[in-house]
N, C-alpha and C positions, 0 to 999 in steps of 0.2 A: 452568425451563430452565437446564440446569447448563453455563456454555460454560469452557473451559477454554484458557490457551497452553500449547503446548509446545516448547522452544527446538529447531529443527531442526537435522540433521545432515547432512553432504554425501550420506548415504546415503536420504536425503529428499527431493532435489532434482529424482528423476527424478517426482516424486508434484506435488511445487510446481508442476514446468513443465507437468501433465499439468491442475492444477486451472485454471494461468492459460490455457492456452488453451480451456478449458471457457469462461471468466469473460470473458474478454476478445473471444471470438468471439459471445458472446450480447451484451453490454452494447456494447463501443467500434467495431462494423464500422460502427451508423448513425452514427457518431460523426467517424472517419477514416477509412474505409474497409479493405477486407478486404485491398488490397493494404497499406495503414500497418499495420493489424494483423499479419499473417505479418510482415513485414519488421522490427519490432519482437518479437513473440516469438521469432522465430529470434535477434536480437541481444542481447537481456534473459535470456530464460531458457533458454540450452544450459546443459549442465553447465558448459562453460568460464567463461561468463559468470557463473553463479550463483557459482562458485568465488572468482572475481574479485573481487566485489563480497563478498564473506564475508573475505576476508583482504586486498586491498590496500584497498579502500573501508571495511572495518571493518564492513560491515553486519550485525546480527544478524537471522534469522529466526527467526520462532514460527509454529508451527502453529497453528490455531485447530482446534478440537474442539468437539462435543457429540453427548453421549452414544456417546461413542469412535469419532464417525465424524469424517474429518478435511472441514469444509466450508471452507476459507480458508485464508490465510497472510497476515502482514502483516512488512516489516520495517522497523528504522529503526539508525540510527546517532547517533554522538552526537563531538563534540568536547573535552566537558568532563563535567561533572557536573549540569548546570544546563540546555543548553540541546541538542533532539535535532530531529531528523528522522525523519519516516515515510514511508519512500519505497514500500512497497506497504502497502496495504491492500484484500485483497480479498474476499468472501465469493461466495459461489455465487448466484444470482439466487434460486431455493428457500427461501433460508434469511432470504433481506434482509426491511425492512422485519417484524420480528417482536421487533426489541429488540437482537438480538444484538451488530449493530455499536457501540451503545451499549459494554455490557458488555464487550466484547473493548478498546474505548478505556480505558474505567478502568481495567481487568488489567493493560492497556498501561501504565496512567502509573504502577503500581503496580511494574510490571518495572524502572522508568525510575529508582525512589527519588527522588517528586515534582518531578518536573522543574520550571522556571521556568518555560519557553520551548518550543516545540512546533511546526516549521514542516510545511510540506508540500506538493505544488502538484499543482494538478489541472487536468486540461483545462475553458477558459472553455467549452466546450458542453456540458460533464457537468454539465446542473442538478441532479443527481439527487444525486450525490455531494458539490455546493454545496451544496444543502441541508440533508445529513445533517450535517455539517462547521458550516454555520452553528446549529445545533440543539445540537450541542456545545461551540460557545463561540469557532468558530474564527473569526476578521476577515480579510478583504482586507489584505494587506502591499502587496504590486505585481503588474503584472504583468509575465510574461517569456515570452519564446519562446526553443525549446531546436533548434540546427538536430542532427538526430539522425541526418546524411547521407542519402545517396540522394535526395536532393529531399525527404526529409518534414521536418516539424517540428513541435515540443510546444506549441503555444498554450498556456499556463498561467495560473493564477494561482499565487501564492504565498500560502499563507495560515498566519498564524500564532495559536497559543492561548497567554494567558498566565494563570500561575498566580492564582489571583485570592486575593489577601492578606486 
């Protein structure tokens, strides 16, 4: 299985928002519901927002690939040289559980020039996504809740990977 990043381009973006609500309408509706879901991709990935978050929030996205089809996107940001954030990570439900999210993490830390520090936070009812996360090396840091208006809110945790010396 040859999975492959490739850094995206604003010209990308209409492909990103088209995967996340593929991704996001199969996995998080039993999760928060279909009204959090819409109300959240409407906010997350218009082009304004995706824009947004590429130049004032610094974010970088990657394509995920295999075999030249595009099945994910994940991005993350970073503050220094040392320590980053992955604020999406996502693959298509088809493709999960097969290895790939593995792969696509290393790629990642590889893009990153071995980072130290690795946070990231996920909703406490995504076991699913806990587990892949704990399977990688990731620990519980805290938890937080993010109020993301409209009456919803992000229940998270916060979880961080560190380099292991």
């Amino acid at each position: 299985m040859q999975v492959s990043l490739h850094k995206a381009q604003e010209s990308d973006f209409t492909l990103i928002a088209e995967l996340a609500n593929v991704i996001w309408h199969n996995h998080y509706v039993p999760i928060v519901g279909e009204d959090q879901v819409n109300y959240m991709l409407a906010n997350i990935y218009s082009k304004k927002s995706l824009t947004e978050q590429t130049l004032d929030k610094k974010h970088v996205f990657y394509l995920i690939q295999e075999k030249n089809k595009t099945i994910g996107f994940v991005s993350i940001s970073s503050e220094n040289t040392s320590d980053f954030w992955i604020h999406k990570f996502y693959i298509l439900q088809e493709n999960q559980n097969t290895g790939i999210g593995s792969k696509v993490f290393y790629e990642l830390t590889k893009q990153m020039n071995n980072p130290k520090n690795i946070r990231l936070t996920v909703n406490r009812q995504n076991y699913k996504s806990i587990n892949f996360y704990f399977k990688l090396g990731f620990k519980i840091e805290k938890v937080a809740d993010f109020d993301i208006g409209n009456n919803y809110f992000m229940n998270d945790f916060i979880m961080l990977w560190k380099l292991k010396l």
